[in-house]
N, C-alpha and C positions, 0 to 999 in steps of 0.2 A: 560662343561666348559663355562663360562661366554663370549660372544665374546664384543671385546674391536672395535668403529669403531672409525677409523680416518682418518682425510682426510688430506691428502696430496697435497701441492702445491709447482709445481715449474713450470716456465717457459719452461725450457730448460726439454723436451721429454726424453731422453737419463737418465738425471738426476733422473726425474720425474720416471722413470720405474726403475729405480736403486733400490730408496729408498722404491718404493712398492713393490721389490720384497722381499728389505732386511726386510719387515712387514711383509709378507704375508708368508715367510718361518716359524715364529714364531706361534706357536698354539694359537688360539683366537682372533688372530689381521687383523683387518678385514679392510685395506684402500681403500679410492675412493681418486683418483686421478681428480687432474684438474689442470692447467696453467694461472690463472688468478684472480686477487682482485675479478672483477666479477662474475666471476663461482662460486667462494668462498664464496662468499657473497650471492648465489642466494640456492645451496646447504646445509651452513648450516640453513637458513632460514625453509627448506626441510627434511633436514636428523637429526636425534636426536645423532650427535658426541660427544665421549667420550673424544678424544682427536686433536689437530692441530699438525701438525707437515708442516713448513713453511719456506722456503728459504725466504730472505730478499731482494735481488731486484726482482721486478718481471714488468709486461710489462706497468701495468696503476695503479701500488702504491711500496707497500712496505708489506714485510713478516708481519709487523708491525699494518700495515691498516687492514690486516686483522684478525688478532689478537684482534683487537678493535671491529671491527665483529664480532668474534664469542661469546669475552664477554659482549655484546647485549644479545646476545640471551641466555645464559650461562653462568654466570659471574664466577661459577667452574669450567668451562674448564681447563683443564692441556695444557699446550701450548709450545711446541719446536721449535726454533728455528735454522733448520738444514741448515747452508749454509756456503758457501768461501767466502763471504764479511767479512774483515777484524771486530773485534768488535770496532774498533778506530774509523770504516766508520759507524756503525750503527747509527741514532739519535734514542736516547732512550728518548728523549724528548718527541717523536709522543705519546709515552703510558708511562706516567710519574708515577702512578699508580699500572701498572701491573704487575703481577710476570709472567717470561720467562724464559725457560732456555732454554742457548746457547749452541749447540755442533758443532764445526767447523766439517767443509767435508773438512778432508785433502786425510785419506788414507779408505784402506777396513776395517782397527777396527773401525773408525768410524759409518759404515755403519752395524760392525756387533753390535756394542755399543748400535746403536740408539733401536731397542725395547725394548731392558730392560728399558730404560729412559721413553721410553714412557705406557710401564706398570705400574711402578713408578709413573708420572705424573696422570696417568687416575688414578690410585686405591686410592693415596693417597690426594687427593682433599682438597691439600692444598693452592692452587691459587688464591680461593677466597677471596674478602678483606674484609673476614667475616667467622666467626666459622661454621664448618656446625654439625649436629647432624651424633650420626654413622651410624643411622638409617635412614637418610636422602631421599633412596628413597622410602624405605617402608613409611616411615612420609609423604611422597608427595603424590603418591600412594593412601593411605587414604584420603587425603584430598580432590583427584579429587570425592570420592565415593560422595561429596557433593555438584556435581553442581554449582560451584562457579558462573559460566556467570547467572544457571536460580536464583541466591539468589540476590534479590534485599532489597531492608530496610526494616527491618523488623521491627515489633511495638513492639514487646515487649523488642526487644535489646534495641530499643529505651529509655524504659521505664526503663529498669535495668538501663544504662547509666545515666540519670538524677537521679535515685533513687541514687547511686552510687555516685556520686558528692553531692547529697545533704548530705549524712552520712559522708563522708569523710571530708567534708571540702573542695573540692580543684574544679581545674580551669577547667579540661578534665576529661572525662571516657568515653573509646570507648570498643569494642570489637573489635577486628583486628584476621584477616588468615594470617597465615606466607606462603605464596605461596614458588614455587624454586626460584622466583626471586625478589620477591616485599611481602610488607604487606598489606592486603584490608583491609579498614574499614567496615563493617557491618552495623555499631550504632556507633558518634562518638558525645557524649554530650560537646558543649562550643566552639565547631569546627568542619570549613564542610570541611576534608579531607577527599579524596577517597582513596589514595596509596601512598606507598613510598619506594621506595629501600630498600632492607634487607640490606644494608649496611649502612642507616642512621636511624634504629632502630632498638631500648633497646631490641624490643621482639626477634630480633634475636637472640640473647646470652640469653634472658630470655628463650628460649624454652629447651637450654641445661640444665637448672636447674630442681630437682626432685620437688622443693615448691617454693613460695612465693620468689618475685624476687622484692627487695628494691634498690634502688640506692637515698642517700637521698638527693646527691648534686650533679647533673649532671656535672656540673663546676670543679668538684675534682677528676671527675673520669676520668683516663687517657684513657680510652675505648673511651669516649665522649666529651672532653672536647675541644677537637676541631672540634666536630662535628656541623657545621653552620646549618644543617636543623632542628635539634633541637633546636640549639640558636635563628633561625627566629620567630621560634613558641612559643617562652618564656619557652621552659619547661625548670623544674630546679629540679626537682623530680618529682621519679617515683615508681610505687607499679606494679606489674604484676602476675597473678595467670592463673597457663595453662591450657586452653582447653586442653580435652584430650579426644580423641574416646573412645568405649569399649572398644578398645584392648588393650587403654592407648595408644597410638600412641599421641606426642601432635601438635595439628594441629594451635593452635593459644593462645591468650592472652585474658584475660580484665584485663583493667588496669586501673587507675585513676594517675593522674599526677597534678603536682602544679606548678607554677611559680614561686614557694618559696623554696628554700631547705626544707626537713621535714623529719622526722621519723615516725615508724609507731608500734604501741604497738600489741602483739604477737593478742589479742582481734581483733585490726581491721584487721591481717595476714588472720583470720581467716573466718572473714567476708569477705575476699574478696574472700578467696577459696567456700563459699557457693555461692556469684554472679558467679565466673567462674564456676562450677558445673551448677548453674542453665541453664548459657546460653549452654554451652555444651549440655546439654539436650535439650532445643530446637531444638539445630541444628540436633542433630540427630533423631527426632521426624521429621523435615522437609523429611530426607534425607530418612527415612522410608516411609513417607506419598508420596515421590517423587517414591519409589520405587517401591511402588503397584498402585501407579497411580492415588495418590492423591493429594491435590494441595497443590505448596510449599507456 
């Protein structure tokens, strides 16, 4: 069986061992306990947790504060908030954003309540403010096989990217890694970005697609339309064709984007799955030649 870890925070000791026991009765659920924003914050930095499970006052913040920690580090964390402050007294202001769920500590069904909730929470990793694939850690998994930290710029992505922009017509074309929590640029032809949140990028939602990922009017699509990091950057369409390992696992994008709304005929769909094929290849020719100890 899968074990499920989560950490547990309350101030109050007595409390604190309550709720790890009512975890720890349950098969697979594996908590670490600690009494402090601090702790909390030093631990999941530390520990790879599946789920929070958090009272709301605590000695130097709020259930809340650290909540906002752990989606730092995790922005799929499943996140409960198990405690006797009143929800009238909580400010939900602190994390305006994030999904939480509340289950008052009144009586023992709440305490026998709490693990199904938080098996729930973990498995179904719906917290994030963003789609995730089902295959989510097998997808990661695969992508670490590629050395991300030793992949520096590479010329030939480089060269697809401009090649890429000049067929298309249009203002960008990068190659981007959809990491667990950000997307890296590779190669990004017309702009020097390195990274950006998988929650303010199209390749996020473009990796759950089987092909060729069109959005022709950034502006119109309610996914994006009030997305500001994409507005800072002018894009207004976008084209996306997935990298995909041999297993088909898809690890990332290339894409070419316009500052013009646009469409895209089944011909250039097509073209663009031969750039994403090609750069695929690459990388796993790196990821080979790193393997036996050859240079990336």
């Amino acid at each position: 069986m899968t074990e499920t870890a989560v950490l547990c925070v309350d101030a109050d000791e007595r409390e604190r061992e309550r709720t790890t026991a009512a975890l720890s009765a349950v098969e697979g659920l594996v908590p670490t306990p600690c009494g402090s924003v601090e702790v909390a914050v030093r631990l999941l930095a530390s520990e790879p947790f599946d789920c929070l499970v958090t009272d709301y006052a605590l000695p130097d913040g709020t259930g809340l504060d650290v909540v906002a920690a752990a989606r730092e580090v995790r922005p799929d964390i499943g996140c409960v908030l198990f405690t006797d402050t009143p929800f009238a007294d909580i400010d939900t202001g602190e994390t305006p954003h994030a999904v939480v769920d509340h289950l008052t500590r009144e009586s023992e069904a709440d305490y026998e309540y709490l693990p199904r909730l938080v098996q729930h929470v973990a498995t179904a990793r719906t917290h994030a403010s963003y789609p995730l694939p089902s295959n989510e850690s097998e997808r990661v998994a695969a992508l670490a096989a590629y050395d991300l930290d030793g992949l520096t710029a590479i010329d030939s992505f480089d060269r697809l990217t401009a090649l890429a922009s000049r067929q298309f017509e249009v203002s960008f074309a990068f190659v981007g890694l959809v990491d667990a929590h950000e997307e890296r640029f590779l190669a990004c032809y017309g702009a020097e970005w390195d990274a950006l949140s998988r929650e303010d990028t199209i390749c996020t939602y473009a990796i759950l697609e089987d092909d060729v990922t069109v959005v022709e009017d950034v502006a119109d699509d309610p996914r994006f339309a009030a997305n500001e990091v994409l507005s800072s950057r002018g894009i207004r369409s976008y084209a996306g064709a997935t990298l995909e390992t041999p297993a088909g696992e898809p690890v990332g994008m290339f894409c070419v984007l316009d500052d013009e709304p646009r469409s895209y005929t089944e011909d250039e769909r097509e073209s663009l799955r031969l750039f994403a094929a090609e750069a695929a290849e690459q990388l796993e020719l790196r990821r080979r030649l790193s393997a036996t100890g050859g240079c990336t």
